[in-house]
N, C-alpha and C positions, 0 to 999 in steps of 0.2 A: 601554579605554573600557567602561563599564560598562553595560549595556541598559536600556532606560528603564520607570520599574513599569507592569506590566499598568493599561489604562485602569480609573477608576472605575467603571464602567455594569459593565467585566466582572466586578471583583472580588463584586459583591455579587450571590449566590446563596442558593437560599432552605435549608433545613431539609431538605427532600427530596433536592436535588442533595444536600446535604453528608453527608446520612447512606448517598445510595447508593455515593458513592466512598470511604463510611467501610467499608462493606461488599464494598468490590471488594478493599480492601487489606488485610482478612482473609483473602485467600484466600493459595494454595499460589503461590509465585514460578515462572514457568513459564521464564522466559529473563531473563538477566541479562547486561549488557553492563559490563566496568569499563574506564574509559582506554582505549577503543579509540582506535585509529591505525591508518594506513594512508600510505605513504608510494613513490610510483613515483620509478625512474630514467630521465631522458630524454636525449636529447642535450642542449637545455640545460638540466639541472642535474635538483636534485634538485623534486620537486613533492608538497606535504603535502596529500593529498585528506580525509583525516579525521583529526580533532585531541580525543583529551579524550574521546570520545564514553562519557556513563553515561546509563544507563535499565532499568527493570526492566520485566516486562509481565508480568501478572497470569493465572491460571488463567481461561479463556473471558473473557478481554480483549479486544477490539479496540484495536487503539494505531494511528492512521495517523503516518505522518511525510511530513515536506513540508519546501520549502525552494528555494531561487532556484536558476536553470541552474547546473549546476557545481559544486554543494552536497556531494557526492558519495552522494546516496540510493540509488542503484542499487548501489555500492559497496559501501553498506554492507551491502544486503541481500543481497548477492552473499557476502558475508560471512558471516553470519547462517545463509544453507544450507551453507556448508561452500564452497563454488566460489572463493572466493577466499583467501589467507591475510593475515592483518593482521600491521603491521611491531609494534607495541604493543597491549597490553591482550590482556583474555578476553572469550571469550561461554561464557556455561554457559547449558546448558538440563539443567533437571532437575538443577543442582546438579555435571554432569558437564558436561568440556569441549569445547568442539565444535571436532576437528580435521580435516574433513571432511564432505561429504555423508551423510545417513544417512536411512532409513526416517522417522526421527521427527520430519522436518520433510517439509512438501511444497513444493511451488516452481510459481506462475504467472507467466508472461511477459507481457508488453502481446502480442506474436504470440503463437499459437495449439497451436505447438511439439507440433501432434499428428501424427502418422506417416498420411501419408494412404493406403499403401496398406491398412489397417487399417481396418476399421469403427469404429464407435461405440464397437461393445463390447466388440469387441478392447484400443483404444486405452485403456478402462478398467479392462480384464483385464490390462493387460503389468505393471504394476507388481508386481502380487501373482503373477502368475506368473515374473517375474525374482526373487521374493525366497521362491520354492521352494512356492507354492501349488499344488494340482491343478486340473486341468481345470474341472469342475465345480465346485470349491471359489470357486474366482477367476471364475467365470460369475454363479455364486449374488450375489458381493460385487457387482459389476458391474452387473447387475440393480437392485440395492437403491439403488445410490447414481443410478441413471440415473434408479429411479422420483424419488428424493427431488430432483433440480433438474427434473424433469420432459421426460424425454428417453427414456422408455422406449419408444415406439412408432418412436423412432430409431435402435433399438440397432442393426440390420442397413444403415444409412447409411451411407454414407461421409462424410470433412470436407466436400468441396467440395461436397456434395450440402445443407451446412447455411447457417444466415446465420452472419454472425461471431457474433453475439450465444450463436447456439446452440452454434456452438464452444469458446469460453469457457466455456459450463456442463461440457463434454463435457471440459476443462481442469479445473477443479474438481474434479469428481468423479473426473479419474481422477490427482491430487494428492491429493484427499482415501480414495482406496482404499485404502492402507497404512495409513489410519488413523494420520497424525501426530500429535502432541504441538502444532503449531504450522505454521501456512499461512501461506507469506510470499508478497506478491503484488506486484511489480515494475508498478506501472502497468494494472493487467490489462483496463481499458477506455479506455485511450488511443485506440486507433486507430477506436471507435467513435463511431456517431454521439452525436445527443442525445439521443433520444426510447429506442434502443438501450439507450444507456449508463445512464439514469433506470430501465430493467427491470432493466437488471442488478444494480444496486445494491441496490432492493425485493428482488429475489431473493438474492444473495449473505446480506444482512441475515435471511431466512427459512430460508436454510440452518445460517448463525451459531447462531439459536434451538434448531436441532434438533440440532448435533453437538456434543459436546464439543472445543471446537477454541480456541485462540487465535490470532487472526489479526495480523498486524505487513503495514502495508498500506503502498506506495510510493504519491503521487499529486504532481500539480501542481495540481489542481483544488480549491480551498479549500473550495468548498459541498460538494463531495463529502465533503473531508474531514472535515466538521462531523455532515454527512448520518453519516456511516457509524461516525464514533469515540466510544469516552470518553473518551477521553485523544489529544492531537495534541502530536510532540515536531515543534518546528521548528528546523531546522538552518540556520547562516547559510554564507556562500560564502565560498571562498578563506583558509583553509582551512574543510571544513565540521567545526560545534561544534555543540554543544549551546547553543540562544538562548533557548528557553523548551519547559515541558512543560504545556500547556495543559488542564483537566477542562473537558469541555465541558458547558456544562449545561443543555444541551435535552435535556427528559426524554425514556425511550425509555416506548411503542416510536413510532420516527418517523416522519414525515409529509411529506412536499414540501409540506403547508399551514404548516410550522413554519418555511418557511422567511424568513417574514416575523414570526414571532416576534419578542420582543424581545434573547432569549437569542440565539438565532442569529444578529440582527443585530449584537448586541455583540460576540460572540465573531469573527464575520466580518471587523470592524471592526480589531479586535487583531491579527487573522494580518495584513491586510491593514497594517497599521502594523509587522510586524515584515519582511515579507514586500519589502514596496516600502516603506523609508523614504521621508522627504519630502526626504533628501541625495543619494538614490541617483540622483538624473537632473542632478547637478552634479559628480559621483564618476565618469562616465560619459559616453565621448565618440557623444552621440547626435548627430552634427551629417550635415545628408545630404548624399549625393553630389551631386553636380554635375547640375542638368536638363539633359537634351535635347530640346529643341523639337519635336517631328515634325510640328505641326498649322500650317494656315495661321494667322499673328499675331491674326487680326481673326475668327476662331473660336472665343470663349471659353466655356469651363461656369461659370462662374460668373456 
């Protein structure tokens, strides 16, 4: 069954959208994915988490991807750093194949996945001291990248001495300390609040500006996804495909006032239509369980 064309309100974008994504697809291919797959054995049977999957992402790209429970995004990105092996297809970064973990990508988690007996700066020093830097050398880097999310008055802190929000920068920066080719980020402000998770994204997006970096972003969060992409590929479920590659055309740089845009609303509109068709709650047994009474009969809320 074939997917149904992007709404009219989205297709039409102006002269500046189209000449900026004319200008992004100039650039140097930084990661490439062909036919991937991904295929587990379970006791019963065999289960295809990822089918087909192609996309390319561009030199200082942001790309988010998104997609219903069970899509298999996590999977994929699991992938993408080397943590997992795919049963079909390639991913090349840089033209070379990625069979494994490697310096040239970095990896954030929705947790926090930093070593608490470690400080700040530690926790932003181990990488480049794992990969044969000196003392001071990997102090120096640590420093730089602590001032650049604004964490430098933190460096001698511990994790649990910070909020989660500060955590996650203190993620970042020491993912972004190897200095990768591409920063994949698994959800990374899931377990955060709103007001939290709103800084984070201003800031993640201020970081974006300053490094040479392409990001490949995991979310469930649609405005987020809008908020922070150029490009959204969205994966459908069971098995997860490739359903559309969406150019988003809110121009940057962005605003939480854009969010009432018309672009934004359109494009919201779209994910929201491929995301939750209008079949999907007849395809699906939403029927509830059984009540149980607890309150006297003649005590109503209603």
């Amino acid at each position: 069954m074939q997917n149904p064309p992007p709404t009219q309100s989205y297709l039409v974008q102006t002269d500046a959208v189209r000449e900026r994504f004319g200008r992004l697809k100039q650039r140097d291919v930084i990661l490439e994915v062909r036919r991937l797959g991904k295929r587990f054995v379970t006791r019963g049977g065999e289960v295809v988490a990822l089918k087909g999957i192609d996309f390319k992402a561009y030199r200082r790209e942001f790309v988010c991807i998104i997609g219903p429970s069970g899509c298999g995004k996590s999977t994929l990105i699991r992938i993408l750093a080397g943590l997992e092996t795919q049963t079909e297809g390639e991913v090349l970064l840089d033209g070379q194949s990625v069979t494994g973990p490697g310096r040239d990508r970095g990896m954030v988690f929705q947790g926090y996945t930093l070593f608490p007996w470690l400080t700040v700066k530690q926790n932003v020093m181990f990488g480049r001291r794992m990969n044969g830097a000196g003392r001071w050398e990997a102090e120096r880097d640590a420093l730089q990248w602590l001032d650049l999310v604004g964490l430098t008055k933190f460096a001698n802190a511990y994790p649990y001495q910070l909020s989660g929000g500060m955590n996650q920068r203190v993620a970042i920066a020491r993912a972004l300390a190897n200095q990768p080719r591409i920063l994949l980020m698994d959800e990374p402000f899931g377990a955060l609040d709103a007001q939290t998770r709103a800084k984070m994204q201003s800031y993640l997006l201020e970081i974006w500006k300053n490094v040479d970096i392409t990001i490949v972003f995991i979310t469930h969060d649609l405005d987020e996804a809008i908020f922070l992409a150029d490009r959204i590929l969205v994966l459908k479920a069971h098995p997860g495909e490739v359903q559309e590659l969406i150019e988003v055309p809110v121009p940057r740089p962005r605003s939480l006032a854009q969010s009432s845009s018309p672009e934004f609303r359109a494009t919201r509109a779209r994910l929201d239509e491929l995301i939750h068709p209008p079949t999907a709650a007849s395809e699906e047994d939403i029927s509830l369980p059984p009540i149980i009474r607890m309150t006297d009969v003649n005590d109503n809320v209603e």
